[in-house]
C-alpha positions as CSV (number, residue, x, y, z in Angstrom):
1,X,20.4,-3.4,28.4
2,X,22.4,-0.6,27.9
3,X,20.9,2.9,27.9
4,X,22.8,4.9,25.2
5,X,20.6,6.1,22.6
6,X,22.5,6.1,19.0
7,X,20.9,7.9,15.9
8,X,22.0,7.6,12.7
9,X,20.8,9.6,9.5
10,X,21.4,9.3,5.4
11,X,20.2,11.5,3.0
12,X,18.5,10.6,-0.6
13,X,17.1,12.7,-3.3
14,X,15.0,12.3,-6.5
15,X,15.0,15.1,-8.9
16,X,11.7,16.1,-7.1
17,X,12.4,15.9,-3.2
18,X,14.9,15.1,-0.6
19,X,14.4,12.2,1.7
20,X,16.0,11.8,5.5
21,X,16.8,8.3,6.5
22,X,16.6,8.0,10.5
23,X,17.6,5.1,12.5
24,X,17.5,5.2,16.1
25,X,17.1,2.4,19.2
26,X,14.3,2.7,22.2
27,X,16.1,0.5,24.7
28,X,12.7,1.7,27.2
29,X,10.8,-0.5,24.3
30,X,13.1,-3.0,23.1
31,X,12.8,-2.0,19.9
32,X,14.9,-0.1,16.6
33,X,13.1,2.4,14.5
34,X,14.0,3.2,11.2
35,X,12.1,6.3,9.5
36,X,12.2,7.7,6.4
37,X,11.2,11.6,6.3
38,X,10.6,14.4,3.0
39,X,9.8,18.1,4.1
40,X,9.1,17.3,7.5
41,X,6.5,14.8,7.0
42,X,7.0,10.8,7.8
43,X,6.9,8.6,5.1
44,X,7.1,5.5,6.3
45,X,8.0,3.9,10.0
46,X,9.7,0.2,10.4
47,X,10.5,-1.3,13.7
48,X,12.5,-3.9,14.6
49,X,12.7,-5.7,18.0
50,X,15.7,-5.1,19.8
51,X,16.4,-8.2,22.8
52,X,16.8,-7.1,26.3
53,X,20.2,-7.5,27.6
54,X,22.3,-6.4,24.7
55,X,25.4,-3.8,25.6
56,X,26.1,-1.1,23.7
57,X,28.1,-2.5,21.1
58,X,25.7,-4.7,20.4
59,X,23.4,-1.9,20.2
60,X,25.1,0.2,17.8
61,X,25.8,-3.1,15.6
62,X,21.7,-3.6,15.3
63,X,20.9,0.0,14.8
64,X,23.8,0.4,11.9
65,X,22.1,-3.0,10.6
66,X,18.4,-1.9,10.5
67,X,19.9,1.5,9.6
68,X,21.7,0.2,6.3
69,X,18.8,-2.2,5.2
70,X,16.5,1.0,4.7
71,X,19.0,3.1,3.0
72,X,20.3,0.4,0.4
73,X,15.8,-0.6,0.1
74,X,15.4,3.3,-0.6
75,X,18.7,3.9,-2.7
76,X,17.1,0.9,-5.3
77,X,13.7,2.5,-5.5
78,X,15.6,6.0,-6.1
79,X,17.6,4.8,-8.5
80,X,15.1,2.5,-10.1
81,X,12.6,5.6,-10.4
82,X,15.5,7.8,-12.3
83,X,15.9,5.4,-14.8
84,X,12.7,4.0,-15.8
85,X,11.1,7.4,-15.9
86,X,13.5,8.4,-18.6
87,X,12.4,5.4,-20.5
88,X,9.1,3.9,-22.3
89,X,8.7,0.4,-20.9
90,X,4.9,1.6,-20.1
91,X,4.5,-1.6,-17.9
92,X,7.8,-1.5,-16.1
93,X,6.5,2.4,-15.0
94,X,3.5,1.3,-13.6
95,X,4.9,-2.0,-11.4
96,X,7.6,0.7,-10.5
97,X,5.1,3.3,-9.7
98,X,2.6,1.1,-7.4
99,X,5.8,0.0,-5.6
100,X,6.2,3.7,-4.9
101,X,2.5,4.6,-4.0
102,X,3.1,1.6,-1.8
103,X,5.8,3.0,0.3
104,X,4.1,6.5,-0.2
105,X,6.3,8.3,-2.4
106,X,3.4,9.7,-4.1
107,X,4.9,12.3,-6.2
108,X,7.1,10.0,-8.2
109,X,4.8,7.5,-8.2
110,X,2.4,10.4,-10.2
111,X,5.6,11.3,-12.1
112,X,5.6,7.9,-13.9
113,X,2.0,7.1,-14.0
114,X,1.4,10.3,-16.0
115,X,4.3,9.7,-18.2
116,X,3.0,6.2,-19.0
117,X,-0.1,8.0,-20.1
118,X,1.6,10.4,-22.2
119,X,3.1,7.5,-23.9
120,X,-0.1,5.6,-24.2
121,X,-2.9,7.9,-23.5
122,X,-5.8,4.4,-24.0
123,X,-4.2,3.5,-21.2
124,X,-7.0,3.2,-18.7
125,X,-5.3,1.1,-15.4
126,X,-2.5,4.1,-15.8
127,X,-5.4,7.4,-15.7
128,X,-6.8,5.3,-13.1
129,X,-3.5,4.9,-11.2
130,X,-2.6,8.6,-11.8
131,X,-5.8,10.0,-10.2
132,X,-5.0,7.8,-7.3
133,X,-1.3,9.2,-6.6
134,X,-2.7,12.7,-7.5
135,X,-5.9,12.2,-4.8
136,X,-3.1,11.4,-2.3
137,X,-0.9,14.8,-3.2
138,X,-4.2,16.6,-2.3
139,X,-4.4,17.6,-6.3
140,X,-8.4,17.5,-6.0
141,X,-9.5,18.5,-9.6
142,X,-6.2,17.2,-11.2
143,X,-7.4,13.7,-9.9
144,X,-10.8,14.3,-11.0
145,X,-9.7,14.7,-14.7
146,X,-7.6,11.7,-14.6
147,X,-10.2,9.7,-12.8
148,X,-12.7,11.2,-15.4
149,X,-10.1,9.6,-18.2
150,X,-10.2,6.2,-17.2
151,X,-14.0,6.5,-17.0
152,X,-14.3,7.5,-20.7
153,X,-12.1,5.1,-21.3
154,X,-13.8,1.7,-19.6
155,X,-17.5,3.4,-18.3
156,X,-17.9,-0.4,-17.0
157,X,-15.5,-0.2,-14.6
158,X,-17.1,0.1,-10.6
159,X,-13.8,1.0,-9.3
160,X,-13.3,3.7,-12.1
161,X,-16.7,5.3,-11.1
162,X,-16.2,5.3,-7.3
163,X,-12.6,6.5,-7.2
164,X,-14.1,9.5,-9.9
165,X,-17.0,10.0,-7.6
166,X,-14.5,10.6,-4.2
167,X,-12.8,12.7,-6.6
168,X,-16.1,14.9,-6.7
169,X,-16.7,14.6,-3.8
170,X,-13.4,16.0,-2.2
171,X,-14.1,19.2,-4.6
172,X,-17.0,19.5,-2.5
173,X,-19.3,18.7,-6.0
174,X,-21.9,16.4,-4.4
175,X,-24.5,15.8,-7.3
176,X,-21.9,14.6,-9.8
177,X,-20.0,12.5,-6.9
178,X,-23.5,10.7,-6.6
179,X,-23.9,10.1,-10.1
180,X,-20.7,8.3,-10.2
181,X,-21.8,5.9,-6.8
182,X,-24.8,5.2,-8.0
183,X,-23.5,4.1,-11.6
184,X,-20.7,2.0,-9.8
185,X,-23.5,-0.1,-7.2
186,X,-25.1,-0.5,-10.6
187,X,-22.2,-1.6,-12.2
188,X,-22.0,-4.2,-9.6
189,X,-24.7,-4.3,-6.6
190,X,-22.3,-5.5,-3.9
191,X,-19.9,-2.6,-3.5
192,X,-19.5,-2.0,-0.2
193,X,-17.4,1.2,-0.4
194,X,-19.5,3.0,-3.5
195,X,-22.5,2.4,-1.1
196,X,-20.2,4.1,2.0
197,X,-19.6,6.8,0.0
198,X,-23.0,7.6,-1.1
199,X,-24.0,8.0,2.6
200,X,-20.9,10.6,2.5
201,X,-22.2,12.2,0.1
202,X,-25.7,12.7,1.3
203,X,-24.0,13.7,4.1
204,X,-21.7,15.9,3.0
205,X,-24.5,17.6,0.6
206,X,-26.5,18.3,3.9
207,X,-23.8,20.5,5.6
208,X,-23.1,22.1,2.1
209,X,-26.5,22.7,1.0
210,X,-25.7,22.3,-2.3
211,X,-28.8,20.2,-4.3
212,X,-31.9,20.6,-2.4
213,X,-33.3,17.5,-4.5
214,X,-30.6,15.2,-2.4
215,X,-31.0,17.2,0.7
216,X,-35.0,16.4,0.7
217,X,-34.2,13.3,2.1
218,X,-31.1,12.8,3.3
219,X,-31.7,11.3,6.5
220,X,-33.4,8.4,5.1
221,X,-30.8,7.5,2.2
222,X,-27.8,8.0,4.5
223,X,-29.5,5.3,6.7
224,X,-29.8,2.9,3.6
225,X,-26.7,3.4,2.3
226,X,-24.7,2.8,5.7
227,X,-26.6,-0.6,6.2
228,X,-25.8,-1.9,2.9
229,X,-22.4,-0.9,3.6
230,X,-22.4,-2.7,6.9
231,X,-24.2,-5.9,5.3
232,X,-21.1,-5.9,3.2
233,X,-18.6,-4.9,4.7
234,X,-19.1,-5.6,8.2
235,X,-15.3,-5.4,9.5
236,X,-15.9,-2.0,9.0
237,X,-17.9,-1.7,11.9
238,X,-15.0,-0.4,14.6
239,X,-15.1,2.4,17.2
240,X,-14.4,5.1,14.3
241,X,-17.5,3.9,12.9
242,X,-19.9,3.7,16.4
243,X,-18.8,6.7,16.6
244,X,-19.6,8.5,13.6
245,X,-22.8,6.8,13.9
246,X,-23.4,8.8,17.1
247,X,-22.9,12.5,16.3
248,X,-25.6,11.3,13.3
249,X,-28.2,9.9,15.5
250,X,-27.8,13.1,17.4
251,X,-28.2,15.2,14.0
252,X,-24.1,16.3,14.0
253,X,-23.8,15.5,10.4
254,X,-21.1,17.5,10.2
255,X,-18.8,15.6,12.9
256,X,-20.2,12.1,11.6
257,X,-19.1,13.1,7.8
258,X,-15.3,13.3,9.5
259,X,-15.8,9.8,11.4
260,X,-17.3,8.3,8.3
261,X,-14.7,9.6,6.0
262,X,-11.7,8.5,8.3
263,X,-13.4,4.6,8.0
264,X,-13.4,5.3,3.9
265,X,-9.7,6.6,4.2
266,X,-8.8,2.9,6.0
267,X,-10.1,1.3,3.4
268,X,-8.3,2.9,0.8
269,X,-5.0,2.3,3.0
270,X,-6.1,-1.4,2.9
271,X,-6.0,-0.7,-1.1
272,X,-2.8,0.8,-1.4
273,X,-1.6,-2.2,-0.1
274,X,-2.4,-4.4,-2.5
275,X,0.5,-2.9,-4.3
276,X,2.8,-4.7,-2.0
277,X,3.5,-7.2,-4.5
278,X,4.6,-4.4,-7.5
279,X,7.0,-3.3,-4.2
280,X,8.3,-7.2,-3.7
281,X,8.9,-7.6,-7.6
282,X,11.2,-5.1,-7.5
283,X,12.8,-6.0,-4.5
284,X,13.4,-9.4,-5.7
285,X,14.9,-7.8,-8.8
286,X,17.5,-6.1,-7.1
287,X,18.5,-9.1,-4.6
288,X,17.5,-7.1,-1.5
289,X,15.0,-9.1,0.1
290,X,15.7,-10.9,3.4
291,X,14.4,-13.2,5.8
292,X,13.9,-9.9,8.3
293,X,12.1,-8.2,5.6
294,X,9.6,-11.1,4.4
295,X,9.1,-12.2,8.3
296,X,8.0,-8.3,8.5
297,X,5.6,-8.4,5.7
298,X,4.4,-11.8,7.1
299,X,4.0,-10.5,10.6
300,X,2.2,-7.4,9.3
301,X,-0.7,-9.2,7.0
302,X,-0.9,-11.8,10.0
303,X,-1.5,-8.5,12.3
304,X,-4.4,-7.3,10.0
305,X,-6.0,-10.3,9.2
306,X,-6.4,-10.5,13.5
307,X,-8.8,-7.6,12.7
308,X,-10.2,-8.2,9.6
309,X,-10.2,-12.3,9.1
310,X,-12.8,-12.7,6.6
311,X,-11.2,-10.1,4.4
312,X,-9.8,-12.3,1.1
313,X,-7.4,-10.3,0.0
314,X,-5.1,-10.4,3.1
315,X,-5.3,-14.2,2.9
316,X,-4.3,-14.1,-0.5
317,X,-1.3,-11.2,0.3
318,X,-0.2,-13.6,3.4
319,X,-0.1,-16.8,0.6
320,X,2.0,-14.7,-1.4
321,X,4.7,-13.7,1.4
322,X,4.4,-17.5,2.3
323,X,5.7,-18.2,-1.1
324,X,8.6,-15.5,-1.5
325,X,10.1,-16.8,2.0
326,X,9.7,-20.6,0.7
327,X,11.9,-19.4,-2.6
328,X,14.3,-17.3,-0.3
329,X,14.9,-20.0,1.8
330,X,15.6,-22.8,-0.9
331,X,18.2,-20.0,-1.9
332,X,19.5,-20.6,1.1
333,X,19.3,-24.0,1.4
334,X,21.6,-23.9,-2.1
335,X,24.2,-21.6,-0.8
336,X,25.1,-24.2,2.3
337,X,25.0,-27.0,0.3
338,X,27.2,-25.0,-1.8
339,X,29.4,-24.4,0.9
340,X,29.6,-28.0,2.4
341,X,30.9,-29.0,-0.9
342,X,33.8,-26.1,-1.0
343,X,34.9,-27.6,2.2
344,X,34.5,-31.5,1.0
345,X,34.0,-32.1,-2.9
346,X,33.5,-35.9,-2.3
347,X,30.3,-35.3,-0.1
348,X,27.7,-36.8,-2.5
349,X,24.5,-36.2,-0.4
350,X,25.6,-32.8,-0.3
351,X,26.0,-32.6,-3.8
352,X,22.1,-34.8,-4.3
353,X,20.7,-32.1,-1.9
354,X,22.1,-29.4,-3.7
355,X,20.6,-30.4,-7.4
356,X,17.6,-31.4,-5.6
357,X,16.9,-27.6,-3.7
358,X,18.5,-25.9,-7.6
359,X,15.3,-27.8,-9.2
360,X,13.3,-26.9,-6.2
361,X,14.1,-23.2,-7.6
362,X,13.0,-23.4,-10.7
363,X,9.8,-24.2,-10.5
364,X,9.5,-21.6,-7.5
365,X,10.8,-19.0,-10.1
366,X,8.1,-20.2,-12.5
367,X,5.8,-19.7,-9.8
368,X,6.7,-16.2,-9.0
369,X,7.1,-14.7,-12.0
370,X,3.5,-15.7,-12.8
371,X,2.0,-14.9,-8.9
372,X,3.6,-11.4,-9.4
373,X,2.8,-10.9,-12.8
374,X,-0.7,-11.2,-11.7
């Protein structure tokens, strides 16, 4: 394989920020890397694999291939995001915005969240969105008042309460964030997470000292809550985790509240990406997914559920890639029947094939236009 390294960069811009598009080959690792940058900071990271024994032509032709696949995915969610946040199809903002919380372009994604709210301000799902994209822009209380929102708006809602009490809890107010775990685990008993986060905040509360009446006995209800949590959620249970639970059994509270609150921030990664499939309905839309990028999103559920196998939700996520490369494929399977008859019209079983695969379609369309409606 050849050594030459090539690197190729495009620039985008929304209103709000400027993104750098870099694509570049690691011949050492057999592998392209196309990463998208804003301000410095990485946004995202893909990486393709990149066979041994290519020259450099070769080279250069998979690196401007990776390289224009990411600029053309970004230029549709760009130019997606300028129009629909001039508009008020409420719904449309908020698939468009979870695709863009998905690929972590969290300011426009809290750009249209809060401009469906302005729209329709009894709009729980959207305050709840909005407190998310805000929490992730570091805009503590800002969060906490849309978070605090959606809880007027649906008090019945576990998720509501938990995300309002990590809200609290990242302003440091540790009596209020424990109101708003304790109401969730009422709300519904088996909540691994609001039972994680109320050992945070009994931890946190003992390095800030600031309600004696939860400091009194912190040692014994940060015990409780972490088994339930582990009962649970027991794929939580890595090395982060051991660890954390360490510096605690050797009275380091403040060094297990950082392990503890690294697990809690994987499991609200594993969250955000749940809104893969408002990403992959607007992909679809725009006729820009491909066998590479649906084999990607295959091989990357099939990667987590390694770790976490008895986690649902991946199962379910991995069903629903299974599905999208079925209907691209029967696309497919359509264009080369379609072809086969451009080159001989009288080739009948061609021609069967072909209206067999087009009704094939339909009922795949049917099925995901309700899957991602869902």
């Amino acid at each position: 394989m050849s050594d030459q390294t090539y690197r190729l960069n495009s620039r985008l811009a929304t209103p709000e920020k400027e993104y750098l598009v870099q694509t570049i080959n690691d011949s050492q690792r057999g592998r392209v890397l196309s990463s998208v940058f804003s301000e410095g900071e990485l946004v995202e990271t893909q990486e393709e694999p990149l066979d041994a024994g290519k020259n450099a032509e070769e080279i250069l032709k998979r690196v401007k291939e990776a390289h224009e696949e990411k600029t053309k995915e970004f230029e549709y969610l760009i130019d997606m995001y300028r129009r629909v946040v001039q508009g008020e199809e409420i719904e449309q903002m908020v698939y468009l915005g979870q695709a863009l919380f998905y690929k972590n372009m969290f300011l426009e994604a809290t750009n249209l969240f809060s401009r469906a709210t302005e729209l329709d301000p009894e709009f729980h799902r959207g305050w709840s969105h909005l407190g998310m994209a805000r929490f992730k822009l570091s805009m503590w209380q800002e969060s906490c008042d849309a978070f605090a929102k959606s809880v007027e708006l649906k008090p019945h809602y576990a998720d509501y309460r938990n995300s309002l009490g990590e809200a609290y809890l990242a302003v440091n107010s540790c009596k209020r964030a424990v109101i708003e775990f304790e109401e969730a685990v009422k709300i519904n008993v088996y909540y691994g997470e609001a039972y994680l986060n109320l050992a945070l905040a009994y931890m946190l509360n003992a390095v800030r000292r600031e309600d004696f009446k939860l400091f009194s006995n912190q040692s014994e209800k940060t015990a409780e809550m972490l088994k339930k949590a582990e009962m649970i959620m027991p794929e939580m249970v890595g090395q982060v985790y051991l660890e954390g639970q360490k510096y605690l059994d050797k009275g380091d509270i403040e060094k297990a509240f950082g392990k503890f609150l690294g697990v809690r921030e994987k499991l609200k990664d594993r969250k955000r990406q749940k809104f893969s499939n408002s990403y992959l309905r607007f992909m679809l839309a725009s006729n820009e997914v491909n066998e590479r990028l649906l084999s990607r999103r295959i091989r990357s559920i099939k990667d987590a559920i390694a770790v976490t196998p008895h986690y649902a939700d991946l199962h379910h996520e991995l069903a629903i890639a299974y599905t999208l490369l079925g209907s691209f494929i029967h696309n497919k399977a359509v264009e080369e029947y379609s072809k086969a008859l451009a080159i001989n019209p009288d080739f009948e079983r061609a021609r069967r094939n072909m209206k067999l695969a087009e009704n094939e379609i339909k009922g795949f369309d049917v099925l995901l236009k309700a899957i991602l409606k869902g």
